[in-house]
C-alpha positions in Angstrom: 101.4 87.8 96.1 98.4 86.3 97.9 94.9 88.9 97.6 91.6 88.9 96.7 91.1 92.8 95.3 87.1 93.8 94.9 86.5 94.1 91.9 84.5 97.4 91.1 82.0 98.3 88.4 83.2 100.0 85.7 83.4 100.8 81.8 83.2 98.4 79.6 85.8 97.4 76.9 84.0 98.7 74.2 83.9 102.2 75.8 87.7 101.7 77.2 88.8 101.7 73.5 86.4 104.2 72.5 88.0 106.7 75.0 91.3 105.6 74.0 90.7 106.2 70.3 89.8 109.6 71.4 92.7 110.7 73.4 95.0 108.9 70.7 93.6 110.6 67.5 92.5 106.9 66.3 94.9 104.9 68.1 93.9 102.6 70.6 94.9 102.7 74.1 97.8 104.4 74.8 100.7 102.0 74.5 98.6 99.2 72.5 101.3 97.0 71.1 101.4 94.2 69.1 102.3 90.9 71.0 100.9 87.6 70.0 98.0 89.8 68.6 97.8 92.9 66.8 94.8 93.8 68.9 96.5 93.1 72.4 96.3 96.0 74.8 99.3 96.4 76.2 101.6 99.0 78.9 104.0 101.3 77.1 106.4 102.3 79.3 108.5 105.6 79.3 111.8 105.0 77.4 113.1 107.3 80.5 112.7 108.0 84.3 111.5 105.1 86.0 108.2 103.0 84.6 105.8 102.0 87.5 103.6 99.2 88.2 100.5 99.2 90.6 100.0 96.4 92.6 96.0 96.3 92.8 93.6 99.5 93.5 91.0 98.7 95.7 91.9 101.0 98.9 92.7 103.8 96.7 90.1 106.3 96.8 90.8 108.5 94.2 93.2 106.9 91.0 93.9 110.4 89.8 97.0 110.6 92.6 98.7 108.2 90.4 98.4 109.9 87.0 101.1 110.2 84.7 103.0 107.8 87.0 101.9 104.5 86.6 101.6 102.6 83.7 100.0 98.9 84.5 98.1 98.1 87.2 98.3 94.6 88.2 94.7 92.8 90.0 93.1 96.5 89.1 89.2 96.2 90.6 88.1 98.6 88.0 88.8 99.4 84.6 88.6 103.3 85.7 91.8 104.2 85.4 94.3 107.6 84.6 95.4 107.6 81.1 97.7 105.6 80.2 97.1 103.0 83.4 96.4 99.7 81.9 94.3 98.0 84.1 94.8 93.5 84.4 92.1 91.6 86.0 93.2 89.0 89.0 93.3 84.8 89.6 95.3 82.9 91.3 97.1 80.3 88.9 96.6 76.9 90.4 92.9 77.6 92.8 89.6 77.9 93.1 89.3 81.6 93.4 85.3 80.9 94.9 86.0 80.6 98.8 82.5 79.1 99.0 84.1 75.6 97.1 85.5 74.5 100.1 87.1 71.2 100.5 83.8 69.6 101.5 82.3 71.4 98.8 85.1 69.7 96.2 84.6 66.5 98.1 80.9 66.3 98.2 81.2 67.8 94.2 84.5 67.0 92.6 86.6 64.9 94.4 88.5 63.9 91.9 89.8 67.8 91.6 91.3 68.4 94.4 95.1 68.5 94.5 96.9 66.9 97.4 100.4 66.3 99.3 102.2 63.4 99.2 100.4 62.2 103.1 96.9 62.1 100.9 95.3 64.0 102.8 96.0 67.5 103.3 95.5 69.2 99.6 98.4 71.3 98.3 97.4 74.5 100.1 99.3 77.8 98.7 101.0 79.3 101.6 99.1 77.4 103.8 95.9 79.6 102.7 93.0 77.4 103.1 90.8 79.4 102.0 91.0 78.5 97.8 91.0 74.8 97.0 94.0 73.8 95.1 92.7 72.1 91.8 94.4 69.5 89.0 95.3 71.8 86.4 95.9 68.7 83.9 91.8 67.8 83.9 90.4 68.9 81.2 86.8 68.9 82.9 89.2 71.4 85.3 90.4 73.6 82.3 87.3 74.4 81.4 85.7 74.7 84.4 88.5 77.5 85.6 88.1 79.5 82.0 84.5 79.7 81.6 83.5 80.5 85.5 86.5 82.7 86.5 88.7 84.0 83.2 85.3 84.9 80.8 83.9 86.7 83.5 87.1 89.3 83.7 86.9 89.2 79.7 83.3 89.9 79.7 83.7 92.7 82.2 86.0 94.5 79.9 89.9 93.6 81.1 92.8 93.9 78.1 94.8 91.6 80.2 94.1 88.8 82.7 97.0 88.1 85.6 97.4 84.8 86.9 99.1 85.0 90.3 101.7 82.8 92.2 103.2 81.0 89.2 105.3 78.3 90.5 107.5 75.7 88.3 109.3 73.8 90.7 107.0 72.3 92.5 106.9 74.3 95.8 103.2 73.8 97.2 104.2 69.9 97.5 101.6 68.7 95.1 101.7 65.4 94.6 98.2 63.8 93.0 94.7 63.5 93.7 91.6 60.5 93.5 90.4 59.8 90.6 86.3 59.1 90.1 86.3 55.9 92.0 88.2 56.9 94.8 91.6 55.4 93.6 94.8 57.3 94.2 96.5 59.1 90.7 100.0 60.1 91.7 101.1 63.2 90.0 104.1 64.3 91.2 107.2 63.0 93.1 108.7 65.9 95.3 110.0 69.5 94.4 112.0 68.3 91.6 109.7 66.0 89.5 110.0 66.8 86.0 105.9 66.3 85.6 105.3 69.5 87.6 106.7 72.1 85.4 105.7 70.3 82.2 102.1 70.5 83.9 102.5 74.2 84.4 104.1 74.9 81.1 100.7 73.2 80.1 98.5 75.2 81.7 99.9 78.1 80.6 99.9 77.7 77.1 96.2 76.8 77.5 95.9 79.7 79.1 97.4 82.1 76.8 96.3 80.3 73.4 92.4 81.2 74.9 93.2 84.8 75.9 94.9 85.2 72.7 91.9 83.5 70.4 90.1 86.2 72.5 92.6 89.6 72.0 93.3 89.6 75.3 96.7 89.7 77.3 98.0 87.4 79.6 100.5 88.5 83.0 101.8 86.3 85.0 103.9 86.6 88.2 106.1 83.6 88.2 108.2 82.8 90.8 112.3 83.2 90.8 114.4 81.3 93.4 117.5 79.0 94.0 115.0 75.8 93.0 114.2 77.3 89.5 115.3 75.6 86.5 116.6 78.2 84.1 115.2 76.3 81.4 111.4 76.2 82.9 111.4 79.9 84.0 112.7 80.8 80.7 109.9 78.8 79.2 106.9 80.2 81.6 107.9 83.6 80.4 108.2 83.3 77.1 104.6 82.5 76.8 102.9 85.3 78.7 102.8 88.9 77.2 103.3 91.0 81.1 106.4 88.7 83.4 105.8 90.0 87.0 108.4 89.2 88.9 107.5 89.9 92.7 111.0 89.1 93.9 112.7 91.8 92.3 116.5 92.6 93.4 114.8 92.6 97.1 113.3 89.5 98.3 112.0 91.4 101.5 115.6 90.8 103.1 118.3 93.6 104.5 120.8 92.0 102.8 118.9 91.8 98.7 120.9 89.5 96.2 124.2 89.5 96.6 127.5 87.4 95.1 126.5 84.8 93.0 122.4 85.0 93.6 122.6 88.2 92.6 124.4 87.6 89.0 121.8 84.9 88.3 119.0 87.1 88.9 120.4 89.9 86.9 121.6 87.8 83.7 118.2 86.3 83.6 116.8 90.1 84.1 119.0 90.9 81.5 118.0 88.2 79.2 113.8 89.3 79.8 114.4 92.9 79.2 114.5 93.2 75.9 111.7 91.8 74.4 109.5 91.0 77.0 107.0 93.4 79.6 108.9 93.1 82.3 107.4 94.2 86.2 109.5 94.0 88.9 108.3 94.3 92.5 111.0 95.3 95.0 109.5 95.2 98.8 111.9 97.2 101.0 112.0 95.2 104.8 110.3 97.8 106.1 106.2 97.2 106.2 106.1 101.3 105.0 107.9 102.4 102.2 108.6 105.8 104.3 110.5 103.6 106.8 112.8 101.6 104.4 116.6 102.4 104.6 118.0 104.8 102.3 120.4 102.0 101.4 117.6 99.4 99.8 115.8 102.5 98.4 118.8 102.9 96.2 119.5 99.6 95.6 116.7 98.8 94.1 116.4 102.3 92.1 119.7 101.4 90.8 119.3 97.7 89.6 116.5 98.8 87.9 118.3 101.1 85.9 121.0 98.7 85.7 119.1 96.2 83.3 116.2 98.3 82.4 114.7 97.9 78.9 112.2 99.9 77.0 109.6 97.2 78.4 110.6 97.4 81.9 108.7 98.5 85.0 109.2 98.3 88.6 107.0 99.0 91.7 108.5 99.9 95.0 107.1 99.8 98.1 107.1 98.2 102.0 106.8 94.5 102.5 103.4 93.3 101.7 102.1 97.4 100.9 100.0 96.5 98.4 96.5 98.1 97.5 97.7 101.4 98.4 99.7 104.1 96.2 103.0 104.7 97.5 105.9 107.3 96.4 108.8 108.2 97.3 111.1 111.1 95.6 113.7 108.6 94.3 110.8 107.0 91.8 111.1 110.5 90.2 114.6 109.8 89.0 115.0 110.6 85.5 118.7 110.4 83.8 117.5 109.9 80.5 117.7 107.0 78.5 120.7 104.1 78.2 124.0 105.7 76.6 125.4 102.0 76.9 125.0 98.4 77.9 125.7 97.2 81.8 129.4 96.1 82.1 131.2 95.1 84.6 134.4 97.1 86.3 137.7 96.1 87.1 136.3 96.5 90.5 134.1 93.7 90.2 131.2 96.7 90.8 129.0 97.0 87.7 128.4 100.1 85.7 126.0 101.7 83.0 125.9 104.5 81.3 123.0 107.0 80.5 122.5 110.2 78.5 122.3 111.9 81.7 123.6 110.2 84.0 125.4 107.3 85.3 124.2 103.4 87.5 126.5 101.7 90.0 125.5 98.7 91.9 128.4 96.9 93.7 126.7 92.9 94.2 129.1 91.8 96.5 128.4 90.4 100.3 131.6 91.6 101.4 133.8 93.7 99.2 133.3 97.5 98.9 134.7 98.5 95.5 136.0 102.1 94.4 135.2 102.9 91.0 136.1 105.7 88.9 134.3 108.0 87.4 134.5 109.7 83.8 135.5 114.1 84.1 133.0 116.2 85.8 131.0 117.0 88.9 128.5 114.0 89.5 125.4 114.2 92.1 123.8 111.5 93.7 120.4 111.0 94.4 120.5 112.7 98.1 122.3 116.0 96.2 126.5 114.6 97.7 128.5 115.3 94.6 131.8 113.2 93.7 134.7 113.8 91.2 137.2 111.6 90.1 136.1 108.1 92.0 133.5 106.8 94.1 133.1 104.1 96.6 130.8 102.0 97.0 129.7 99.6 99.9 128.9 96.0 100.1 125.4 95.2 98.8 125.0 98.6 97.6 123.8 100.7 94.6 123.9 105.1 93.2 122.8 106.5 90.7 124.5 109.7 89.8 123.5 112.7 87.1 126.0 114.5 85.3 
């Protein structure tokens, strides 16, 4: 995700954890968990129903509409939240997040910061967003620099948690090196698949978190899944943050989602974060408004979820790119109870999961619909269609059913 949210006055973390301790009867915020730190603040999602993520605050007027509902809002411009809303602060990973550093600023300042592609030229924009000067996050001068001007800030003002944004380790923004003091060329990196990238990230990130944690403060991270991920690097980058935020979810912003063999990778390495890790998923429907989206992704996304859903697990929901705003829908409300059993795969090749009260289907394949059956009894769907005996499913496609 690529924003800039306002950042809003508000509370400070003192008085955040004095209102906590009073709504907890001496607890501190509601969810605190241990993580790397005893002290962390940390989102303590519902062991039932569906846990939501906010994806950043600033055009909601009034935060109270998602009370009860949401429990961690990533880029949150205030610290003003509903109870139990854990509120992160916002940076970009890789950037300057101080549009008035352009790149003659760098080059008239700090030449020797600036990131570029392989032509030497044109710096390693994100996106192609101009606007935030892509900086060498191996300088130490750099390090520094980033923490004390952009991260302290967030801490000062009172955030448990600090997200870093658009988390990359293959090297997809084409970096490749930058000049050092006396004008000289450093190469970096050689192409997407240079080994030095994701060591450089893995780096980063562990500076990052060792001086959150020093600090008692959490670190989220949305880091990117796709085909060019190494397992082994992904697996890494999560392992050292406290919040994964995944912003591809079982979605990618396409009709068709994951499917055949993309999908199984995405799941088993779901499947392998759930457990122990805070876990956010972001599924954008194709359609820009939530109220638009087909039925059809609705549910397929409900249903992954719920598929390989943890105790740490979250998901947001929403249109392509609806961010800033609070969106619902009534399948968010779903609520079968807790897992009965682990996700298994049918005979079908559909895959199944059992809950106290209720029951998760999600058939991956592109082409195949599958017919599964169903234990005795009279099971609903989501949209109130009851089946007996055996359902089928369609290519692509997911239910969840209550007994």
């Amino acid at each position: 995700m690529d924003s800039s949210p306002r950042i809003e006055s508000h509370p400070s973390r003192r008085q955040i954890l004095a209102g906590a301790a009073a709504l907890t009867a001496g607890a501190l915020w509601p969810g605190a968990r241990p993580a790397n730190a005893a002290s962390l603040l940390l989102p303590d999602p519902s062991a039932n129903g569906i846990a939501r993520g906010q994806i950043f605050d600033n055009q909601i007027p009034d935060r109270s509409v998602y009370a009860g509902l949401v429990d961690f809002v990533w880029g949150a411009s205030t610290l003003t939240q509903p109870a139990g809303a854990v509120p992160s602060g916002y940076l970009p990973a890789f950037r300057d997040f101080d549009r008035t550093h352009t790149l003659a600023w760098y080059q008239a300042n700090h030449p020797d910061w600036v990131v570029y592609q392989a032509d030497r030229v044109t710096p390693a924009w994100e996106f192609g967003n101009t606007l935030y000067v892509p900086i060498d996050i191996t300088n130490a001068a750099v390090r520094t620099y980033y923490f004390s001007t952009f991260v302290q800030p967030l801490i000062d003002q009172g955030y448990p948690i600090i997200g870093f944004d658009n988390v990359a380790t293959p090297n997809v923004y084409n970096s490749a090196g930058h000049y050092d003091a006396d004008g000289a060329w450093v190469q970096q990196y050689d192409g997407r698949d240079d080994r030095a990238w994701p060591a450089a990230v893995l780096g980063w990130l562990g500076y990052l978190a060792g001086q959150l944690h020093a600090r008692d403060v959490a670190m989220a991270a949305n880091i990117t899944w796709n085909a060019s991920v190494v397992l082994s690097d992904i697996q890494q980058a999560v392992g050292l943050v406290d919040i994964y935020v995944d912003e591809q979810g079982f979605t990618v912003h396409r009709d068709s989602n994951y499917n055949d063999q993309a999908w199984r990778d995405k799941f088993d390495f779901a499947r392998s974060v759930a457990p122990g890790k805070l876990y956010l998923a972001i599924n954008q429907t194709t359609a820009a408004d939530l109220a638009d989206a087909s039925q059809a992704q609705v549910d397929w996304a409900i249903a992954n979820y719920l598929l390989y859903r943890e105790r740490l697990s979250m998901m947001t929901l929403c249109g392509v790119g609806q961010y800033h705003v609070f969106v619902d829908h009534p399948e968010l409300h779903t609520d079968i109870g807790t897992p009965s059993s682990a996700p298994v795969q049918d005979t079908t090749g559909g895959w199944k999961r059992g809950y106290t009260g209720g029951r998760v289907l999600v058939n991956p394949s592109s082409t195949q619909a599958v017919t599964m059956v169903l234990p005795a009894g009279t099971w609903t769907d989501l949209h109130g269609a009851t089946h007996s005996g055996h359902i089928t499913l369609p290519p692509n496609s997911g239910t969840v059913l209550s007994i």
